[in-house]
Steps between C-alpha positions, in 0.01 A plus 500: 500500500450117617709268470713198644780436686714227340688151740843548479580200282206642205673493144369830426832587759695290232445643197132369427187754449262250586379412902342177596215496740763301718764787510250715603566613883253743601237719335437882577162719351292314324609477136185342251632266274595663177618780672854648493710446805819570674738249570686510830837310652470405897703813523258699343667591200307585198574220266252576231176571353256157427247407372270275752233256468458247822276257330836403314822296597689796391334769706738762389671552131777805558479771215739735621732581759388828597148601634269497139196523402327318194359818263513555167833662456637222729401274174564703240888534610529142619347393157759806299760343701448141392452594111786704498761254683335207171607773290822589633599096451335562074172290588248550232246623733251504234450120595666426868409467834492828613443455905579183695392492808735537792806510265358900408371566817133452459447144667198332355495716181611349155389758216645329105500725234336371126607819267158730635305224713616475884446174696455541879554258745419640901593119713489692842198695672639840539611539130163319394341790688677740291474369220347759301754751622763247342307518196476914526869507538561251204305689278639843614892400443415307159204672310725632246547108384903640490616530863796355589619419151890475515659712175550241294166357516167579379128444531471455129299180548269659789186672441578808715137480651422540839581196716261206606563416812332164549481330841601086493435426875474110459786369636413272759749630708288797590288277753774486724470869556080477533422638108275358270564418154435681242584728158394746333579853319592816724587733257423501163288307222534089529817408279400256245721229420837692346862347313784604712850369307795315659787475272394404209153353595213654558252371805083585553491646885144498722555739768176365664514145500888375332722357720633683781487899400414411176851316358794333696729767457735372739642256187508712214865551462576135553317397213765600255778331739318166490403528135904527405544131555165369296641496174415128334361396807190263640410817774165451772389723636357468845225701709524709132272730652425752185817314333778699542795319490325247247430768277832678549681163443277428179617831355874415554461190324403219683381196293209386724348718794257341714273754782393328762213660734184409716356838477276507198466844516920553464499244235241703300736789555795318425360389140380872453827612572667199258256631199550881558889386442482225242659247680407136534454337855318199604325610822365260751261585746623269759627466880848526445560161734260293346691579147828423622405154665318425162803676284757263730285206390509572166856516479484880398799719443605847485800697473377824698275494792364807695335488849321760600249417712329740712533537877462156687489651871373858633598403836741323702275239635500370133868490387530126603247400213653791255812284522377226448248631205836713371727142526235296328481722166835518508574146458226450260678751276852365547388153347364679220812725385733410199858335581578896468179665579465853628269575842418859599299444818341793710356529875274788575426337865690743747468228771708285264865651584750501240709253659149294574477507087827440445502169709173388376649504118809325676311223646255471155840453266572204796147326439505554119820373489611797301823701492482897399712798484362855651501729194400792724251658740190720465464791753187679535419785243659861615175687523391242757811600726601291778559634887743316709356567805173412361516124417136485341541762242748243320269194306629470202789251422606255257773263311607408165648149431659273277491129507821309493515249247652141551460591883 
């Protein structure tokens, strides 16, 4: 087998799975990018089986420590094993993220599970090679539509058909790796649009062309935490998307909800989605800024705000503006909270530490010339499980705050 020999400083001796072109010391065969390679220590120590690709910064992805090859019963038990630890921790796999990425041992691959419809992701070469032997194996472990149901659950609310397995390869993240963009179906008919519920509200989902895999399932259980303080309250509802937390705050009572979106196609989902549950929203199709600057103006108020914006940097290179982009909106919605006004704000930038968020909220309370209390944090969603050693599978953070009256 090809493969690499690693600098003695490389992260991948650290902890990390992934090697940088610059960690790279010498070369021996001649591996062809997408190929599966070993990984080797100056001492030449077998330190793993990779996953290479030189046209990329990260020429080599680590997906396991022994010598492995990538065939179907490699996925099918690296797949079992990441359904069955989501079940272990009583995920309701029926609607979860089912494989993410490096954190299950499959970098590159994100599968999310809608009841019988499959969404795959493949972000690096080697697994977008394979792709239909990801699909083969998805469709092997769960064409019963019941697999990996813990005992106290059941698929009542799935068809039991055989899964779609539909491909979503448009994230633009896939260029850094060489792939074009694309989706499309590999298994299966086309899903039409479908209802999937969370909680009590029910949501339209296009596998094809939503958001995403389809839905932002990464903020489904935080909908209900958000929506506990919107009794009686003036609540907006920023980067709404399809209107989650608008609609989940409208259903626990608050007095005036207000969706605010620039996507017209997520605002005509969002109003769907307010009709299929009877609830009443005003929905703006809007840049979020822009309505702030004119709301400020206006000498708007509201009593619950929620951020939510989506990622402002894929890279490094751009954290300086994401800061400053991050700082701005924060500000804006400071001057617009109630004496006691709620804020849940959310950063889905991984470039954008926690601390880096943290201080940027810090220095926005200074320019509004606002006081607030930290109610609590947001952690990322259990079936998108974080690695320690592997920084960039953890995105997902967030705060909840009260404002300090009289301060």
């Amino acid at each position: 087998m090809a493969g690499i020999v690693v600098k003695p400083r490389a992260r991948i001796l650290h902890g990390h799975d992934w090697v940088f072109s610059s960690e790279v010391l010498k070369i021996f065969g001649e591996p062809a990018d997408g190929e599966v390679i070993s990984l080797k220590d100056g001492k030449d120590h077998l330190i793993g089986s990779a996953i290479y690709n030189s046209k990329s910064q990260i020429v080599a992805r680590r997906f396991s420590r022994r010598k492995q090859e990538l065939d179907l019963d490699f996925f099918k038990r690296r797949i079992a094993q990441a359904a069955e630890y989501r079940v272990r921790r009583d995920m309701d796999l029926k609607l979860c993220r089912v494989v993410w990425s490096e954190s299950d041992g499959l970098p590159g691959v994100i599968i999310d599970r809608y009841c019988d419809h499959f969404v795959l992701q493949t972000l690096t070469l080697a697994m977008d090679i394979r792709k239909d032997l990801i699909a083969n194996a998805v469709v092997d472990l769960f064409e019963s539509g019941a697999s990996f149901q813990p005992a106290n659950q059941t698929d009542a609310s799935c068809k039991l058909a055989p899964p779609t397995v539909v491909e979503r390869n448009d994230a633009s993240v896939r260029r850094a790796e060489g792939l074009e963009l694309h989706s499309g179906v590999l298994r299966g008919e086309a899903p039409s649009q479908f209802e999937i519920e969370i909680g009590r509200l029910k949501f339209e989902v296009d596998l094809l062309h939503g958001q995403k895999t389809g839905f932002y399932l990464d903020q489904r259980q935080n909908y209900e935490t958000v929506a506990q303080y919107a009794k009686g309250r003036r609540m907006l509802d920023c980067f709404t998307n399809q209107g989650g937390f608008a609609l989940a705050c409208a259903r626990a009572g608050a007095t005036e909800v207000t969706g605010v979106e620039e996507n017209s196609a997520n605002i005509a989902a969002a109003r769907r989605n307010a009709a299929r549950n009877h609830l009443k929203v005003e929905w703006i199709e809007q840049d979020v800024f822009r309505f702030l600057r004119a709301a400020e103006k206006a000498h708007s108020q509201y009593d619950l705000i929620v951020l939510d914006p989506p990622s402002f940097t894929k890279t490094k290179g751009g954290l300086r503006d994401a800061i400053r982009g991050y700082r701005e909106l924060h500000v804006r919605a400071f001057k617009l909270l109630s004496r006691d006004g709620i804020l849940a704000t959310f950063s889905c930038s991984h470039h954008v530490s926690e601390n880096a968020f943290a201080q940027v909220i810090a220095d926005a309370l200074v320019d509004a010339q606002r006081s607030a209390r930290r109610l609590r944090r947001f952690e990322q969603a259990a079936d998108h499980p974080v690695v320690p050693t592997v920084p960039e599978s953890e995105y997902f953070k967030g705060i909840l705050l009260e404002m300090m009256p009289g301060r």
